[in-house]
N, C-alpha and C positions, 0 to 999 in steps of 0.2 A: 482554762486547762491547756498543756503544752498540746502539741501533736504528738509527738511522745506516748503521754500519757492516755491520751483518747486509743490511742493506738493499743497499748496493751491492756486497756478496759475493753477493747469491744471487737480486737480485729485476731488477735493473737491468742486462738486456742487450737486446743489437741482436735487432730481429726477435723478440724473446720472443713466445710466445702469451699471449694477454687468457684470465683463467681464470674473467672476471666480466665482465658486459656494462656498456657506456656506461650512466650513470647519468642522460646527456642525455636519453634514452630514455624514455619512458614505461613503467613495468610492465608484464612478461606479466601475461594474465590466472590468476589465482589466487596472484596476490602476496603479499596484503592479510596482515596481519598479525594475531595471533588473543592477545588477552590471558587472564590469569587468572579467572575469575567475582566472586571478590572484588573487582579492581581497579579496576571502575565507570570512570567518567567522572573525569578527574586535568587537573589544570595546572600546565604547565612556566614556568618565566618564564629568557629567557636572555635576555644582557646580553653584545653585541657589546662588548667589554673594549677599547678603542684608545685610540692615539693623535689628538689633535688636529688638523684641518689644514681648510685653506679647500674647502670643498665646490662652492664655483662656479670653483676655477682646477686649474689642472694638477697629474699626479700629479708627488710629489716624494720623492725619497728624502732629503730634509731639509726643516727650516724648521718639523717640526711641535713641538707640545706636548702635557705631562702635566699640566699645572695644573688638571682637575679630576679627578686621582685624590685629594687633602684632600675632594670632598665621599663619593666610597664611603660612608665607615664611616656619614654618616647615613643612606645609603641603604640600609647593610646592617640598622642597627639599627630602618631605619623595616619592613624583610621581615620582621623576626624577630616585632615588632610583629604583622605580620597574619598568621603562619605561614606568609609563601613563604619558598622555599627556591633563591634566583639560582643558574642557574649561569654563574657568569663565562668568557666566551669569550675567551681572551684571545691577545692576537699579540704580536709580536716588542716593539716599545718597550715593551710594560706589563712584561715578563717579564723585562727589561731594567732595572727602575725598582725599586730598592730601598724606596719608600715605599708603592708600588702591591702587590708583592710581601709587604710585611710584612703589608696591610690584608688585603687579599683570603687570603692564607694564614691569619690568625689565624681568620678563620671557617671556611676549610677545617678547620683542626683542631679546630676545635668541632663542627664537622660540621651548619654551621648553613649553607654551602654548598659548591658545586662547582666544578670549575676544568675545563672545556676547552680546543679550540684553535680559532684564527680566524687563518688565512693573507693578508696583505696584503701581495704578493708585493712593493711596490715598496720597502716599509721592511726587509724581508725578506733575510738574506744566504740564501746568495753573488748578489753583483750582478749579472751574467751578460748580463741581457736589457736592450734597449731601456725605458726609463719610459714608458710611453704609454697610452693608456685600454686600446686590446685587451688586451694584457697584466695590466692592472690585477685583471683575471680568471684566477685562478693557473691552471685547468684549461686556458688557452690556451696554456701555456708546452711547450718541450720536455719531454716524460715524465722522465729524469733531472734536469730545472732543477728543475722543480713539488717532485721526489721528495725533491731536496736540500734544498730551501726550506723543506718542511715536515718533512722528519728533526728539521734542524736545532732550527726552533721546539719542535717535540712534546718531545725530547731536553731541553732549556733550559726545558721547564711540567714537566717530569718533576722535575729537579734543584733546582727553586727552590719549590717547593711539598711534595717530599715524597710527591706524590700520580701517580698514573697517569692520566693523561688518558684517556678514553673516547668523548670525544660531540668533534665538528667540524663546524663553519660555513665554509664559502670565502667569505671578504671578497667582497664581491657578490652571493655567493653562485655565485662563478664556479667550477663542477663543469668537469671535463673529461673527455675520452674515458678515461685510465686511472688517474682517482680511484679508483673505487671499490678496483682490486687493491690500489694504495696506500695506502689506510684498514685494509684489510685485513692487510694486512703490519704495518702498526702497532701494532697489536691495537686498533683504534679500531673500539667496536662498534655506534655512534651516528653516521649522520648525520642535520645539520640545516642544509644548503645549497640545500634544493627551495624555493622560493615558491612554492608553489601559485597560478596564473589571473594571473603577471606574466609578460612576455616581456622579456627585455633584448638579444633579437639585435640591434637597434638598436643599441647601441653595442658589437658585438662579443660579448656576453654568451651566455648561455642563456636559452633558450625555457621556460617550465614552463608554459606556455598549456594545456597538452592533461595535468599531471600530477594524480595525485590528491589528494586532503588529507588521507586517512586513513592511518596507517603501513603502510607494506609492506618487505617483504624485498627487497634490493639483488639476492642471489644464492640459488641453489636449496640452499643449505649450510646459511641461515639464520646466516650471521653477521655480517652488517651489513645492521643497521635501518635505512630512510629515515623521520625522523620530519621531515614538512614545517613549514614555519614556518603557523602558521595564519591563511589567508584564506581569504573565504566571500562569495558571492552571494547580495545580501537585495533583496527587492524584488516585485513581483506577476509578472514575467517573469523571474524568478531561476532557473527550471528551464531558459531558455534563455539564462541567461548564459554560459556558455561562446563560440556560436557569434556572440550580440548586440555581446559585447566587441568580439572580433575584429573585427567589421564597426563600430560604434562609433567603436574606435581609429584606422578610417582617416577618419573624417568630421571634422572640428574642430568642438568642443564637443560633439559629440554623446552623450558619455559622463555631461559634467555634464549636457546637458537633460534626459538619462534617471532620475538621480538626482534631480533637483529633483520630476519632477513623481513620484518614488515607484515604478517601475518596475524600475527596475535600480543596482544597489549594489553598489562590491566594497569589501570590508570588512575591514581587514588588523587583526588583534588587536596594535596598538601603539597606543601613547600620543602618538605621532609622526605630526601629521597627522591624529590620528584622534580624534573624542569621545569621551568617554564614554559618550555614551547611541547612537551609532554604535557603540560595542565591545558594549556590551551584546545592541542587536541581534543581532550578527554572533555573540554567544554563541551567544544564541536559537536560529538557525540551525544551530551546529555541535553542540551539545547536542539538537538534536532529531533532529538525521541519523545521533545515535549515537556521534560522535567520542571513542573512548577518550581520546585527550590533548589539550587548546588548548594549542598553543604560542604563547606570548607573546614578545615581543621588542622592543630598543631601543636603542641605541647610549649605550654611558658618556660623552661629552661630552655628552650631553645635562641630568644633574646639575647642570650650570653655565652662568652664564646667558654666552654672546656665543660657543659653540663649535659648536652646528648651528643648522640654521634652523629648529628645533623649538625650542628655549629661548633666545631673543635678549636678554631678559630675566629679572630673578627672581620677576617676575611668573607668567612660564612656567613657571620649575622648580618653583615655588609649585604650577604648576596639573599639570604629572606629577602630584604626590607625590597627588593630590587622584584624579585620572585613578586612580592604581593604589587607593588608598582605595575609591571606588566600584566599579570593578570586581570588588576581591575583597572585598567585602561582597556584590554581588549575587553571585557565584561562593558565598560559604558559604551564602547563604540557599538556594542549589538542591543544594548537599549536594557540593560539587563540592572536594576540596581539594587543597594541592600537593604535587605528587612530585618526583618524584629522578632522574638517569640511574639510578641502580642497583635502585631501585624499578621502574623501565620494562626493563631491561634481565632480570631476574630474572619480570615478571610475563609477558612474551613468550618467553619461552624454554619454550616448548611443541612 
């Protein structure tokens, strides 16, 4: 029987009890997650796997493209190059895409990476819901639409790869009130849809203003990890970044004044938007505060130059490839290397 199918035999009724709390939520206290002694300080690098589409216009459930899945394989072979090890997030059109599938699969089978899932409910079957930004956030869906939506996909990364999916991203990073039992039911034992110190209630989204960056436990069972995407507060009042943001955010510019003159920094480990020697910093920070894992991250059209507004050019894609260069050189110089879901998965399970 698919997963799917077990799912709406046993998981998917009226009125069920939550057997796992909102993952909106911020952590009880004594969540935190506890690694192996050997597992030291490791880095993830995942790779939002999508499709194409204009980022300043409306959601569509047509009109996007796959044209920079032809650049992957340099980018796989430029990972292999520095010993990371991607794991590709990937959603409904990639999984879909017979040139995308073959790329991304021949390194799964070399084991040289990994294949998750990343829900972008609007390209997404069954059609069901209205296309509109709230939405665009899967955890905002009906409990059975969300459940459908992403059987469907996980069932379809399962079949075309060979492989079990483990680790999940919500496209926006849009968690909702009964993700978490829904990961769980999949045997999904990895999530990675927290931003840590970003709010997107604004456009309908999730708050993660108040989450933590360190990994914690979803549920008191300890079977699903929240491993956060990694952002970090650099700056001489970075111990009160949390509460400075908030107030910040509602001032106009008051965020960049803060930055400029050296005071406060939020500091997202991508390549997107972000320098190098800004990643660096922000290492700095999560390495001295002890961070078992940096997780890094970046969206696949970015590989090519005119599909985000991070690579407009190949100038840009030129300057990625260079961004991830210097960062995981200063990464080996501090002894820091890359792992794996199943390396994190096996080193937590205490």
């Amino acid at each position: 029987m698919h997963l799917q199918q077990a799912y709406n035999a046993h998981e998917v009724r009226e009125n069920e009890t939550m057997v796992t709390g909102s993952m909106l939520d911020a952590p009880a206290a004594g969540s935190a997650a506890a690694f192996t002694t050997g597992f030291g300080q490791r880095v993830l690098l995942t790779v939002d796997t999508e499709e194409e589409f204009d980022w300043d216009g409306p959601f569509r459930r047509d009109g996007h493209g796959l044209g920079h899945v032809a650049a992957i394989p340099r980018f796989q072979s430029f990972c292999e190059g520095l010993g990371a090890h991607p794991v590709y997030l990937v959603d409904w059109p990639i999984v879909n895409d017979p040139a995308a599938v073959e790329i991304i699969g021949d390194a799964v089978r070399r084991g040289a990476a990994e294949v998750g899932v990343q829900l972008h409910p609007w390209v997404n079957p069954p059609f069901d819901e209205v296309v509109c930004a709230r939405n665009s956030f899967a955890g905002n869906l009906p409990r059975d639409l969300e459940a459908a939506k992403f059987m469907a996909l996980r069932d379809a990364i399962e079949a075309a790869f060979g492989s079990v999916p483990l680790i999940y991203r919500a496209g926006r990073y849009g968690l909702g009130a009964h993700t978490a039992d829904l990961l769980k039911t999949a045997g999904i034992r990895i999530d990675t849809s927290v931003r840590t110190l970003f709010d997107y209630s604004a456009q309908g989204g999730p708050d993660y203003s108040h989450h933590p960056l360190a990994p914690y436990w979803v549920d008191d069972a300890h079977q699903l990890l929240e491993l956060p995407v990694t952002s970090v507060h650099w700056g001489v009042l970075r111990e009160l970044g949390r509460p400075l943001q908030q107030l910040g955010e509602r001032i106009p510019r008051a965020m960049g004044m803060l930055s400029r003159l050296n005071l406060l920094e939020r500091i997202a480990l991508t390549p997107e938007g972000v320098s190098a020697e800004e990643a660096i910093r922000g290492i700095d920070i999560a390495l001295d505060s002890g961070l078992p894992v940096l997780v890094l991250s970046f969206h696949s059209p970015t590989l090519a130059p005119g599909h985000t507004p991070y690579a407009k050019t190949e100038a840009e894609v030129e300057a990625l490839y260079h961004w991830f260069a210097t960062v995981y050189a200063d990464l080996a110089r501090r002894g820091v290397h890359s792992t794996t879901v199943s390396e994190i998965i096996a080193a937590s399970a205490m």
